[in-house]
TORBA-677251 format. One line per 10 residues: number of its first residue (from 1); their letters; for each residue x, y, z of C-alpha. Coordinates in steps of 0.25 Angstrom, whole numbers, plus 5000, padded with zeros to 4 digits. Layout:
<sites>
NUM	A	X/Y/Z  ...
</sites>
This chain:
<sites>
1	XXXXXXXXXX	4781/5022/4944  4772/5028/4954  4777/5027/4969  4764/5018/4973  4769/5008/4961  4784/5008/4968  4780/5005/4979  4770/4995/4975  4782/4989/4969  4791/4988/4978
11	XXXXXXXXXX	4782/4981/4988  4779/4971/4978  4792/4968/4975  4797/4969/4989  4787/4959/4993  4790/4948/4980  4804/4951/4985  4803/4945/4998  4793/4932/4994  4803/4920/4992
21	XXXXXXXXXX	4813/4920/4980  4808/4935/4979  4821/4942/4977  4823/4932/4963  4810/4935/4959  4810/4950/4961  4824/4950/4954  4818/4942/4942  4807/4953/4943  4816/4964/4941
31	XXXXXXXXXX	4825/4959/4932  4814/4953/4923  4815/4954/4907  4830/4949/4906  4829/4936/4906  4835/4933/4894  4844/4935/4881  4849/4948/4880  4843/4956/4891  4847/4946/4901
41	XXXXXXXXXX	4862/4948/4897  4859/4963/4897  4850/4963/4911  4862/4954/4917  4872/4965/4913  4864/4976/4920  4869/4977/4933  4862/4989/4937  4848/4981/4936  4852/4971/4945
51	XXXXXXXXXX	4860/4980/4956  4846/4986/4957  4838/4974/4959  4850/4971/4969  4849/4983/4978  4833/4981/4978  4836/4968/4983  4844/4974/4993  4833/4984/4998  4824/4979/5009
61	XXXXXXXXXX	4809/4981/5006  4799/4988/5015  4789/4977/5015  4799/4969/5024  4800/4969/5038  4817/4969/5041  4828/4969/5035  4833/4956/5040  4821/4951/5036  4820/4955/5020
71	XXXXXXXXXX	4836/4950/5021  4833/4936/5025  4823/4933/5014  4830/4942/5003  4845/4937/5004  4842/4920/5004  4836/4925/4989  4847/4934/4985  4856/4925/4988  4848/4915/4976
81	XXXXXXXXXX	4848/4924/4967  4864/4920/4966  4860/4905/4962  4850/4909/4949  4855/4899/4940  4847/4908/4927  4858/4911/4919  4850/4924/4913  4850/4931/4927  4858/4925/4936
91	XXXXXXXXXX	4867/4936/4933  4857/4945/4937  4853/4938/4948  4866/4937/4955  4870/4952/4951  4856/4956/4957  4860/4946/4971  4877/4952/4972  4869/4967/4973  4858/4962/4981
101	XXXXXXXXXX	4869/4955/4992  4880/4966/4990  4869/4977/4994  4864/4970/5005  4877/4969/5011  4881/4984/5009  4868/4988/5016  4866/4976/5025  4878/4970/5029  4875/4962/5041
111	XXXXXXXXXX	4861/4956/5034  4866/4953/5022  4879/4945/5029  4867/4938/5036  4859/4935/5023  4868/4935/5012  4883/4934/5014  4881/4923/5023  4872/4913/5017  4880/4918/5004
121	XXXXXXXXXX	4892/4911/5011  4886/4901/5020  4892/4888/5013  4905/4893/5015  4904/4897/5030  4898/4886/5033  4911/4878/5030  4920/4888/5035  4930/4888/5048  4920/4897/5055
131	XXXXXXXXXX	4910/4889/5053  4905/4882/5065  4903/4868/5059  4898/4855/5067  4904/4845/5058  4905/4835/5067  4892/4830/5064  4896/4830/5049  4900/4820/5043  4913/4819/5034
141	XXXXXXXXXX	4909/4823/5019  4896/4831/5024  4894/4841/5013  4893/4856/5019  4894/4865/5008  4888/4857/4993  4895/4859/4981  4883/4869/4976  4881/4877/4989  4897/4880/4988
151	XXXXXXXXXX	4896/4883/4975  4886/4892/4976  4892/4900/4986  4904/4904/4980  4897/4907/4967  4890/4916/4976  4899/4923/4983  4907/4925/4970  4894/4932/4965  4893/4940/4978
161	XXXXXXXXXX	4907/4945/4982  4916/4944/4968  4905/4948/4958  4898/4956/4970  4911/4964/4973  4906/4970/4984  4920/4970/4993  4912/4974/5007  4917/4971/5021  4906/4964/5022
171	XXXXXXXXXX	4905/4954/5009  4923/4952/5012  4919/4948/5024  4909/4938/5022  4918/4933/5011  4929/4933/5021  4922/4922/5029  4923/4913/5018  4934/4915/5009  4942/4904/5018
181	XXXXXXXXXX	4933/4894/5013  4933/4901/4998  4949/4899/4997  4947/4884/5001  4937/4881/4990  4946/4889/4981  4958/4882/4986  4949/4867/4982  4943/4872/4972  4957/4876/4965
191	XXXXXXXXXX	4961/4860/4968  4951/4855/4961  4941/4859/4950  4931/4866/4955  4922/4879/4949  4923/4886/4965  4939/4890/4962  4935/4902/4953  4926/4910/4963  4932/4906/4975
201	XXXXXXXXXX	4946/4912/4969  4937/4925/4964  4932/4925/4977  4943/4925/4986  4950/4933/4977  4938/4945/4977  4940/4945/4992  4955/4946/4991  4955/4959/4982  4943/4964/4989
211	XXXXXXXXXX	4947/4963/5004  4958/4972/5011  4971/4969/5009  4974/4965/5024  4960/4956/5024  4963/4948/5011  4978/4945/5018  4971/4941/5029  4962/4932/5020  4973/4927/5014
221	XXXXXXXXXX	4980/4923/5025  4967/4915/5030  4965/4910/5019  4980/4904/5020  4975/4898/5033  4987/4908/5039  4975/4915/5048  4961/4914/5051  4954/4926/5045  4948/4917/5035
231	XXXXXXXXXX	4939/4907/5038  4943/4893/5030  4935/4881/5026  4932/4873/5040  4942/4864/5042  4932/4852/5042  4928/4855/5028  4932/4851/5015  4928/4854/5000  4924/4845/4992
241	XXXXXXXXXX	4925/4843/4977  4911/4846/4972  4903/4838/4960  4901/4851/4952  4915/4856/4951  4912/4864/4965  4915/4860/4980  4908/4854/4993  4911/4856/5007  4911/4844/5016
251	XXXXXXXXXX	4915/4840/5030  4930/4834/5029  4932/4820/5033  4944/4818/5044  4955/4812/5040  4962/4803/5050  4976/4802/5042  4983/4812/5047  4992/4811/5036  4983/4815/5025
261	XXXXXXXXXX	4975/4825/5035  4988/4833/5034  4991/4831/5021  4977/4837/5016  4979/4849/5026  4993/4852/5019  4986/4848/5005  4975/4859/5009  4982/4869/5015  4993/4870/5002
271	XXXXXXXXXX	4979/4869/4991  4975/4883/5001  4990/4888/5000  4989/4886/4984  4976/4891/4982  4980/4904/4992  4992/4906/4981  4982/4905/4968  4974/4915/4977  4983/4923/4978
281	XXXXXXXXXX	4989/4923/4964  4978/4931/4961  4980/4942/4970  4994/4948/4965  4990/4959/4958  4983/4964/4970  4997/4962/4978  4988/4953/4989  4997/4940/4985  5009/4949/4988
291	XXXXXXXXXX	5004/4955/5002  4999/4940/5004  5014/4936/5001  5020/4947/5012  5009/4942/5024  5013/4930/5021  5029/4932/5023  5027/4940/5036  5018/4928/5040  5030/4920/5038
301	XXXXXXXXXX	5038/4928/5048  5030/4931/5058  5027/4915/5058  5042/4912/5056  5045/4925/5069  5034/4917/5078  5039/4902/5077  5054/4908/5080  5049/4914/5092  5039/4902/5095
311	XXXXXXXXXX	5046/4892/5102  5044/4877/5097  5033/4867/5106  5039/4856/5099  5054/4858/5102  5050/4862/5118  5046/4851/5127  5037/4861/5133  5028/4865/5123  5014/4863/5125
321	XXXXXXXXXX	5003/4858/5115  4998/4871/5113  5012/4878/5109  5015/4865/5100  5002/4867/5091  5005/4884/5089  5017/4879/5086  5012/4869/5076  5002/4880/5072  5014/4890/5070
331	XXXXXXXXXX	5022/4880/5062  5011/4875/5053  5007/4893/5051  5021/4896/5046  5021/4885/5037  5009/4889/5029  5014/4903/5028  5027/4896/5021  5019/4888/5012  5011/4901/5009
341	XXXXXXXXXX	5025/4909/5008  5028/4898/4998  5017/4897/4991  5016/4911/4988  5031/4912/4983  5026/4901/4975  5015/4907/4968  5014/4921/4966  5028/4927/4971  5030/4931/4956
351	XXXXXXXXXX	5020/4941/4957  5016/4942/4972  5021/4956/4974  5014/4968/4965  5021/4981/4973  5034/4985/4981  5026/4985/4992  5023/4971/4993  5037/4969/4990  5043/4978/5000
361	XXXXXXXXXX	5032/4969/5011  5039/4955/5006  5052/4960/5007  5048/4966/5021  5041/4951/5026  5056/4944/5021  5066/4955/5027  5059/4954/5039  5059/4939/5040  5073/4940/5038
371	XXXXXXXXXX	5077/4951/5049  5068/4944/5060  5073/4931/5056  5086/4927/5047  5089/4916/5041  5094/4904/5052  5092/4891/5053  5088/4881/5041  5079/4892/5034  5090/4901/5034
381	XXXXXXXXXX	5091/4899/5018  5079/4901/5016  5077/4913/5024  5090/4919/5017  5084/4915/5004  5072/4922/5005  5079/4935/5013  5088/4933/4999  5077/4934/4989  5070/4946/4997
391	XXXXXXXXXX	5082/4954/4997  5085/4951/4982  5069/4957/4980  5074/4968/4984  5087/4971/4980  5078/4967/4965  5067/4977/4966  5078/4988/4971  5086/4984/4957  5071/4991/4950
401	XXXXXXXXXX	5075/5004/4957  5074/5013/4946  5059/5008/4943  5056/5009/4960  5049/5020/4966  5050/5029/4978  5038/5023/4984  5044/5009/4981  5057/5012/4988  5048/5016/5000
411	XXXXXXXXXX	5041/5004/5001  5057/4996/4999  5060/5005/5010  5054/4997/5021  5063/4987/5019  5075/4995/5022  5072/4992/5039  5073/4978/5036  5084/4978/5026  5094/4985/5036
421	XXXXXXXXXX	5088/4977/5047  5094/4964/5037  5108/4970/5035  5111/4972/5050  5105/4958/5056  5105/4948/5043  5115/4938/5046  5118/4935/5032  5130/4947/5027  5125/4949/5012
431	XXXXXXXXXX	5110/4950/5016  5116/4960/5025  5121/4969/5012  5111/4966/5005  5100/4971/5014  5110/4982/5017  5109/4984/5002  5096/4984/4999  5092/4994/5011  5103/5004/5004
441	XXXXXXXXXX	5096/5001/4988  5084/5005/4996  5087/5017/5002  5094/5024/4990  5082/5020/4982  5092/5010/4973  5101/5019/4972  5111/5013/4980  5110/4998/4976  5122/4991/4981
451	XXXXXXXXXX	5126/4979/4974  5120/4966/4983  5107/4974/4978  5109/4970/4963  5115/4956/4968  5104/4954/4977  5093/4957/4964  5101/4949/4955  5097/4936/4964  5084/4937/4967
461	XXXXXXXXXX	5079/4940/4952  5088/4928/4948  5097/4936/4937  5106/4947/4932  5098/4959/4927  5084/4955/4931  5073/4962/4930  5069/4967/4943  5055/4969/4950  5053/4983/4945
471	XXXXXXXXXX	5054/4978/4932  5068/4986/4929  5081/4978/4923  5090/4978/4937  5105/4983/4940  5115/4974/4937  5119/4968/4950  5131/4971/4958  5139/4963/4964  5138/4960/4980
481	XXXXXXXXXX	5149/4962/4989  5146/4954/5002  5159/4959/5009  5154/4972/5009  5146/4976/5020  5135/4968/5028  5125/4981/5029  5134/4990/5036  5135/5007/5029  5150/5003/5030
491	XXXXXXXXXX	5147/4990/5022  5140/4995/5011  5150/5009/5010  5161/4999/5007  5149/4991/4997  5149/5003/4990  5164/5007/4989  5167/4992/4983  5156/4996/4974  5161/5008/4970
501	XXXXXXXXXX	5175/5002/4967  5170/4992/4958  5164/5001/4949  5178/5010/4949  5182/5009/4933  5191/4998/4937  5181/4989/4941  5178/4978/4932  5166/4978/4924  5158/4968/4930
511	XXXXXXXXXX	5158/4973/4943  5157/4988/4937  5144/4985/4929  5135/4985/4940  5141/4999/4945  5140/5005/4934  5124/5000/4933  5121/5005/4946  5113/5019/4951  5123/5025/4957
521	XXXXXXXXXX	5139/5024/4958  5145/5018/4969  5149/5031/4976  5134/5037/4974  5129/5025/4980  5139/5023/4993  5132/5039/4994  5118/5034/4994  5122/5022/5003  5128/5033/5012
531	XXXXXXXXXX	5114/5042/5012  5107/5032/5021  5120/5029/5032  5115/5028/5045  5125/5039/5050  5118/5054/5048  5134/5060/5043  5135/5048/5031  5121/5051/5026  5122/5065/5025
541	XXXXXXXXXX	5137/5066/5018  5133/5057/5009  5119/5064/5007  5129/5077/5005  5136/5071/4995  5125/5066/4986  5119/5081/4987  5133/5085/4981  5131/5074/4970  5118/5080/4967
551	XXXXXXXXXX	5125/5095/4966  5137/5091/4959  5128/5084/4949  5133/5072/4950  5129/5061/4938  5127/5049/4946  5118/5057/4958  5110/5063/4949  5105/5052/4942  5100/5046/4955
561	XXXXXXXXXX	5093/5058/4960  5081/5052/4963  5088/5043/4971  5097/5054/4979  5083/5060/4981  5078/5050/4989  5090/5048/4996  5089/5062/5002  5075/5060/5003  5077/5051/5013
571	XXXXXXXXXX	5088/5057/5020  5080/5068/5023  5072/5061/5032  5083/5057/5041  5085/5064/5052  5099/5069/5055  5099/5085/5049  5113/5082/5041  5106/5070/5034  5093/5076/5032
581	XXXXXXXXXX	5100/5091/5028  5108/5084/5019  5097/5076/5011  5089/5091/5008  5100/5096/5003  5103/5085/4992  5087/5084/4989  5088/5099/4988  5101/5099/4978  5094/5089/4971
591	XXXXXXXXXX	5081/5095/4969  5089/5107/4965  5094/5100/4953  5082/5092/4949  5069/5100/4956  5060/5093/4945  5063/5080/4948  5065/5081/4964  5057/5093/4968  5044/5082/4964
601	XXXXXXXXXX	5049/5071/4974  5052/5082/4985  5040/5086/4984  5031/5075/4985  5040/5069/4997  5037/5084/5004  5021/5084/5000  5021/5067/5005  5031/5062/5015  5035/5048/5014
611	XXXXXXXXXX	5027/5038/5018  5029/5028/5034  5034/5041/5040  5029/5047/5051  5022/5060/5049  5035/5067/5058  5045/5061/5051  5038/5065/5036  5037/5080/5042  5050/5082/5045
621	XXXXXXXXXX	5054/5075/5030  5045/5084/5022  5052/5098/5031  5064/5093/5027  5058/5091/5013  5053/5106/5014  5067/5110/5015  5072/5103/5004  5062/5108/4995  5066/5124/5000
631	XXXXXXXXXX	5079/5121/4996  5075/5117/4981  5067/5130/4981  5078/5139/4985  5089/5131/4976  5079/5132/4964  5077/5147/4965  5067/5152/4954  5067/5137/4948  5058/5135/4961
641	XXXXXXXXXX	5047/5142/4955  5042/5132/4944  5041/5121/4959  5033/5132/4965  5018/5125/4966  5022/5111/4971  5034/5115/4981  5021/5125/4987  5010/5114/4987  5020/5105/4994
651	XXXXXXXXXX	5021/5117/5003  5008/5118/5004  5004/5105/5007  5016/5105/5019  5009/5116/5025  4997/5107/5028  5006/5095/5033  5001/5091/5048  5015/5093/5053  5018/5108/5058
661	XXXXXXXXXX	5032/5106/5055  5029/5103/5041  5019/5114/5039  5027/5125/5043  5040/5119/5036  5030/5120/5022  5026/5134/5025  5039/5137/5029  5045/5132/5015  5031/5140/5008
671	XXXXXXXXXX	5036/5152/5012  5051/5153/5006  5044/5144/4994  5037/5158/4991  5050/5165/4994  5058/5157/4984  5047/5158/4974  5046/5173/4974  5031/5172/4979  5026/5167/4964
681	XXXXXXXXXX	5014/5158/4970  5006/5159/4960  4992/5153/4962  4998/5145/4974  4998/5157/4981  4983/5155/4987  4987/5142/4991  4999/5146/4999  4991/5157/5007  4979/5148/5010
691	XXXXXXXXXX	4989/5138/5015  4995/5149/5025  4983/5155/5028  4977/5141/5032  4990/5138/5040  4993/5152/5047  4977/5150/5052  4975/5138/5056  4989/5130/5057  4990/5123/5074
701	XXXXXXXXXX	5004/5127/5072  5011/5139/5075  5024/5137/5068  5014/5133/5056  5005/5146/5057  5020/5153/5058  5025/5146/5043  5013/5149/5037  5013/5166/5041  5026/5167/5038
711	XXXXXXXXXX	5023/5161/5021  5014/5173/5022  5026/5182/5026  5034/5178/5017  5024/5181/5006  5021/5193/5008  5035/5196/5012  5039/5191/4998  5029/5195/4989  5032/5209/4997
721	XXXXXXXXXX	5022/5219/4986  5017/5211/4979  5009/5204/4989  4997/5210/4985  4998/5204/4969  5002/5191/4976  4991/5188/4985  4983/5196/4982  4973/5186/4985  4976/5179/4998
731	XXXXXXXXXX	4982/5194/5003  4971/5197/5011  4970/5182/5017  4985/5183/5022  4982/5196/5028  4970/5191/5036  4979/5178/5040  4988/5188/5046  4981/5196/5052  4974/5182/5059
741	XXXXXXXXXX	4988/5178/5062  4992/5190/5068  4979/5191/5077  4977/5176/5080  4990/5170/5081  4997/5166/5094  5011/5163/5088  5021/5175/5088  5029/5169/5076  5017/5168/5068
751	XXXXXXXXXX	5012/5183/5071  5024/5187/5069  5024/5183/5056  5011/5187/5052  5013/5202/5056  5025/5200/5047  5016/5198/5036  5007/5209/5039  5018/5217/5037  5021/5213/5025
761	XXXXXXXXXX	5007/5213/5019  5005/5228/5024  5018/5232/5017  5016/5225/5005  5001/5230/5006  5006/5246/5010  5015/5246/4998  5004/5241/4989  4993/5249/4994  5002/5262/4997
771	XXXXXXXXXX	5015/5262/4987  5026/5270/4989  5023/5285/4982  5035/5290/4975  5039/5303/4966  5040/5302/4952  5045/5313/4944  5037/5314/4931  5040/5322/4918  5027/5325/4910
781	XXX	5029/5331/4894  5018/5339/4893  5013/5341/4877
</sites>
């Protein structure tokens, strides 16, 4: 069309738009000719048509004079356009009024809270907790909210934020203001029969999977009454059964008995405790119930560390009012966090936890409840019950071993602190082995799994030859010995020496059964044991005597490898020199023997340092690492050639580490790489020389600058004449770094090292240029 028709247009319909009950009429306008059979199914399906009308909606005209203006008469009628009762367009209709209000608040946030969110959800603020209310001059029974007005809110809103999808701050926010009065309607709605229970469940459970993590805890703990990041339904204010299978909210008549005033508050308080759990239910496979779970255990401690430490108004003659009713307030906070507790155990403990991590958090929230407060006074079996079942957890997902991960035993690892904290101040003697126990199946990666371990499994899954967590048929269990030992190394060497003489050949069969089922004999295990004493000289004989296991070829070490791998894995980082020096050189027998299988893990650990330590302490693993990689390389000889790209990019990718150290150690352990390798790069050769280039020229550090000029040395010290076949590409960029090393350099070591170099480039280049002549006698036969 020509411009002058647009814009003719426009204004026409820009002006119809802002005439009363415009906006429907417009919309009717442009979505005319689909009212009816076939083309309305067709025009109700084709979203893109209504998005458009949407977004032109959203546009503010020319003809009007603000923008707060054109808001004020627009949004009151997009806003209707949700209540078209027409069944052929009311999908349109509603499609066209979620874009229209989405689009607004992404481009106008503050006028379309103003304009549209709030009057969206004015019924429901108007009986919140933060509502100002004056009803005293209500009387009891006054209605506030009707049964349609509350109806057709939350329809609305279930068309705006769950069909609308749109999870803005700003639209989580507005929704955040109300959601404590959502949950109660959902919480009455789901005690008696009413149509509301289905969208306020879709509601609250939209924001749940749409909000932070950390936000919807903290909503659910609002919403538990536990906090008061959610506003709830005004405490004067009740609901209502409505006549239409909906609700009303009126003003709450008082109750003199005060009997049955506390009877309904415990009534209610338990219908939200239930309905939180249904909640809930539905928020498994996301692992929110499960972290739900946790804060709630921790809760539980820190309410059970502050009434100790509180002291008790009602016992002292002294207390004051004040003190009695924080008491009272304290008392009555721990008791909803119990019946929560409860509750939760109740209803989704089957299936409340869907990782490791979530089970390493509960068993965390229960060890520590148990260190900071053991099990006295009339709780005391309780307490012991629970510190029971927690530790049977344990001992029943370390029983899955073989099906565990490494990154799943660094996740149980953080349980070690705790566990050792048990065995040394728990007052009961078998918890002290046990924790003892579990802290050594731990370490060794199950390879060490004492025989409380299996006991301990046994018990909490209830039978013999359970299936355990990992979903793996478990050990036979062994049986316990509580006279051996109450934690102490001393304790659990002589554990496993009455271990290892029950599974002599004279040992009867059911005490030798469980032996012969286990990893690792009793004499391999009291070695693994040994490789985390807390004495530097016991670690490092025994980490001595696994290392000659592994040379010798023994059976029974060989077929734990991967576990003896991670056992000098993390001896490695300790820091005594014996320990330490010890551990490379089992991981560098071992990889010897199998470099297909270990070479892989050793190098991941050098390329991504474990993670939770600091950046000194992984520098220092990874140069230790370094070395024991060098000393594969020189014990396979020319098998190293076939392991020649990834041991150079992990190398290579050292040499850009931000610790000096590190970057000269990987340049360091480049250069007598090349060495070992004969100087066959291949194409990794230009790699390697704009690595060392980049270095030598711009490194801060001079020991750095120093590695990375002497890998040059040693290349052209190697390659010797066939330097110029070599490199013969990047040969004239290693001379000019020379020569800019030997000019610009302030370090003496480095210059040093680079007129090395220059020497050996102008030799190989002499003898290349300039060969030696030498006389040869001919004899020519003439014809």
């Amino acid at each position: 069309a020509p411009a002058w028709l647009r814009r003719l247009c426009g204004h026409l319909l820009s002006e119809r738009l802002l005439r009363p009950g415009g906006v429907q009429a417009v919309v009717r306008g442009i979505l005319e000719g689909t009212d009816g059979g076939a083309g309305a199914v067709a025009a109700a399906l084709d979203w893109r048509k209504c998005d458009a009308v949407g977004k032109i909606l959203a546009a503010c005209p020319q003809q009007c004079l603000s923008l707060e203006d054109y808001y004020r008469q627009v949004c009151p009628q997009i806003l209707d356009l949700l209540h078209v009762q027409d069944k052929v367009s009311a999908r349109q209709f509603q499609r066209v009024a979620t874009t229209t209000l989405l689009t607004m608040a992404r481009e106008q946030p503050q006028l379309a809270e103003r304009h549209l969110l709030q009057p969206l959800l004015a019924p429901l603020r108007r009986c919140s907790e933060a509502a100002e209310l004056a009803l005293e001059d209500l009387t009891a029974g006054t209605v506030l909210v009707p049964e349609a007005e509350l109806g057709s809110c939350v329809e609305d809103m279930l068309k705006v934020y769950v069909v609308g999808n749109d999870s803005s701050s700003l639209l989580l926010g507005s929704l955040q203001s109300v959601l404590g009065v959502v949950f109660s309607l959902y919480s009455f709605a789901k005690q008696n029969v009413s149509y509301l229970r289905s969208p306020c469940q879709d509601i609250l459970l939209w924001f749940l999977e749409k909000a932070e993590r950390e936000q919807s805890l903290a909503v659910l703990e609002g919403l538990a009454r536990l906090s008061s990041h959610v506003p709830t339904l005004h405490p004067q204010c009740q609901l209502r059964v409505g006549s239409e299978g909906g609700a009303a909210i009126i003003v709450r008549e008082t109750i003199s008995d005060e009997d049955e005033a506390l009877y309904q508050k415990i009534s209610l308080e338990q219908c939200h405790v239930e309905s939180l759990v249904e909640l809930l239910s539905h928020c498994q496979k996301s692992g929110l119930a499960g972290d739900f779970f946790i804060h709630c255990l921790k809760e539980l401690t820190q309410v059970a560390a502050e009434d100790e430490a509180a002291p008790n108004p009602a016992v002292e003659p002294g207390g004051s009012l004040l003190e009695l009713e924080q008491d009272q307030a304290r008392q009555g906070r721990k008791l909803l966090v119990l019946q929560l507790v409860a509750a939760l155990c109740e209803g989704v403990s089957d299936t409340v936890f869907t990782d490791i991590e979530q089970v390493q958090e509960f068993l965390a929230a229960v060890l520590h409840r148990a260190c900071a407060h053991p099990a006295q006074g009339p709780g005391a079996a309780a307490e012991a019950q629970t510190l029971a079942m927690a530790m049977g957890l344990v001992a029943a997902v370390l029983g899955g071993a073989a099906q565990l991960k490494s990154s799943d035993f660094a996740v149980l690892k953080r349980l070690v602190p705790l566990l050792e904290e048990l065995s040394r101040t728990y007052p009961e003697p078998l918890t002290q082995e046990l924790a003892s126990d579990l802290r050594i199946a731990i370490c060794t990666h199950g390879a060490c799994s004492p025989g409380t371990v299996g006991a301990a499994a046994d018990g909490v899954l209830g039978r013999k030859g359970a299936q355990s967590p990992a979903g793996v048929p478990r050990r036979a269990p062994s049986p316990s010995s509580p006279q051996h030992g109450h934690g102490s190394p001393s304790a659990r060497r002589d554990s496993s020496k009455g271990q290892s003489r029950r599974c002599e050949p004279g040992a009867s069969g059911a005490s030798a059964a469980p032996c012969a089922d286990s990893l690792a004999p009793a004499g391999l295990q009291e070695l693994l044991v040994s490789a985390y004493d807390p004495q530097p000289p016991s670690r490092a004989a025994a980490l001595r005597h696994l290392a000659s296991l592994v040379t010798q070829r023994d059976p029974e070490a060989l077929r734990i490898q991967e576990k003896l791998l991670q056992v000098f894995l993390e001896n490695v980082q300790h820091e005594d020199a014996f320990v330490y020096l010890s551990a490379i050189q089992g991981i560098a027998l071992l990889s010897s023997e199998y470099p297909e299988r270990i070479l892989p893990v050793l190098l991941a650990q050098y390329e991504c340092p474990a993670q939770g330590t600091e950046d000194t302490m992984a520098a220092v693993t990874r140069m230790k690492l370094g070395e024991v990689l060098m000393r594969v390389t020189r014990a396979l000889g020319d098998m190293v050639f076939q392991h020649r790209e990834p041991l150079i990019r992990a190398f290579l990718r050292g040499a850009r580490d931000p610790d000096s150290a590190l970057r000269a150690s990987s340049l360091s352990n480049l250069g007598e790489l090349c060495q070992h390798l004969g100087f066959q790069l291949g194409s990794i050769i230009q790699e390697v020389t704009c690595c060392v280039t980049a270095i030598a020229r711009t490194d801060p550090e001079a020991e750095v600058r120093r590695a990375a000029v002497h890998v040059v040395v040693v290349l052209l010290r190697g390659l010797s004449e066939k330097v110029t076949e070599v490199l013969q590409d990047v040969l004239r960029d290693l001379y000019r770094l020379l020569k800019h090393v030997v000019t610009a350099e302030h370090d003496a070591a480095t210059v040093l090292h680079a007129q090395l170099a220059l020497e050996e480039l102008d030799t190989a280049v002499r003898r290349v240029l300039f060969p030696p002549q030498t006389l040869q006698k001919k004899i020519v036969v003439l014809p």
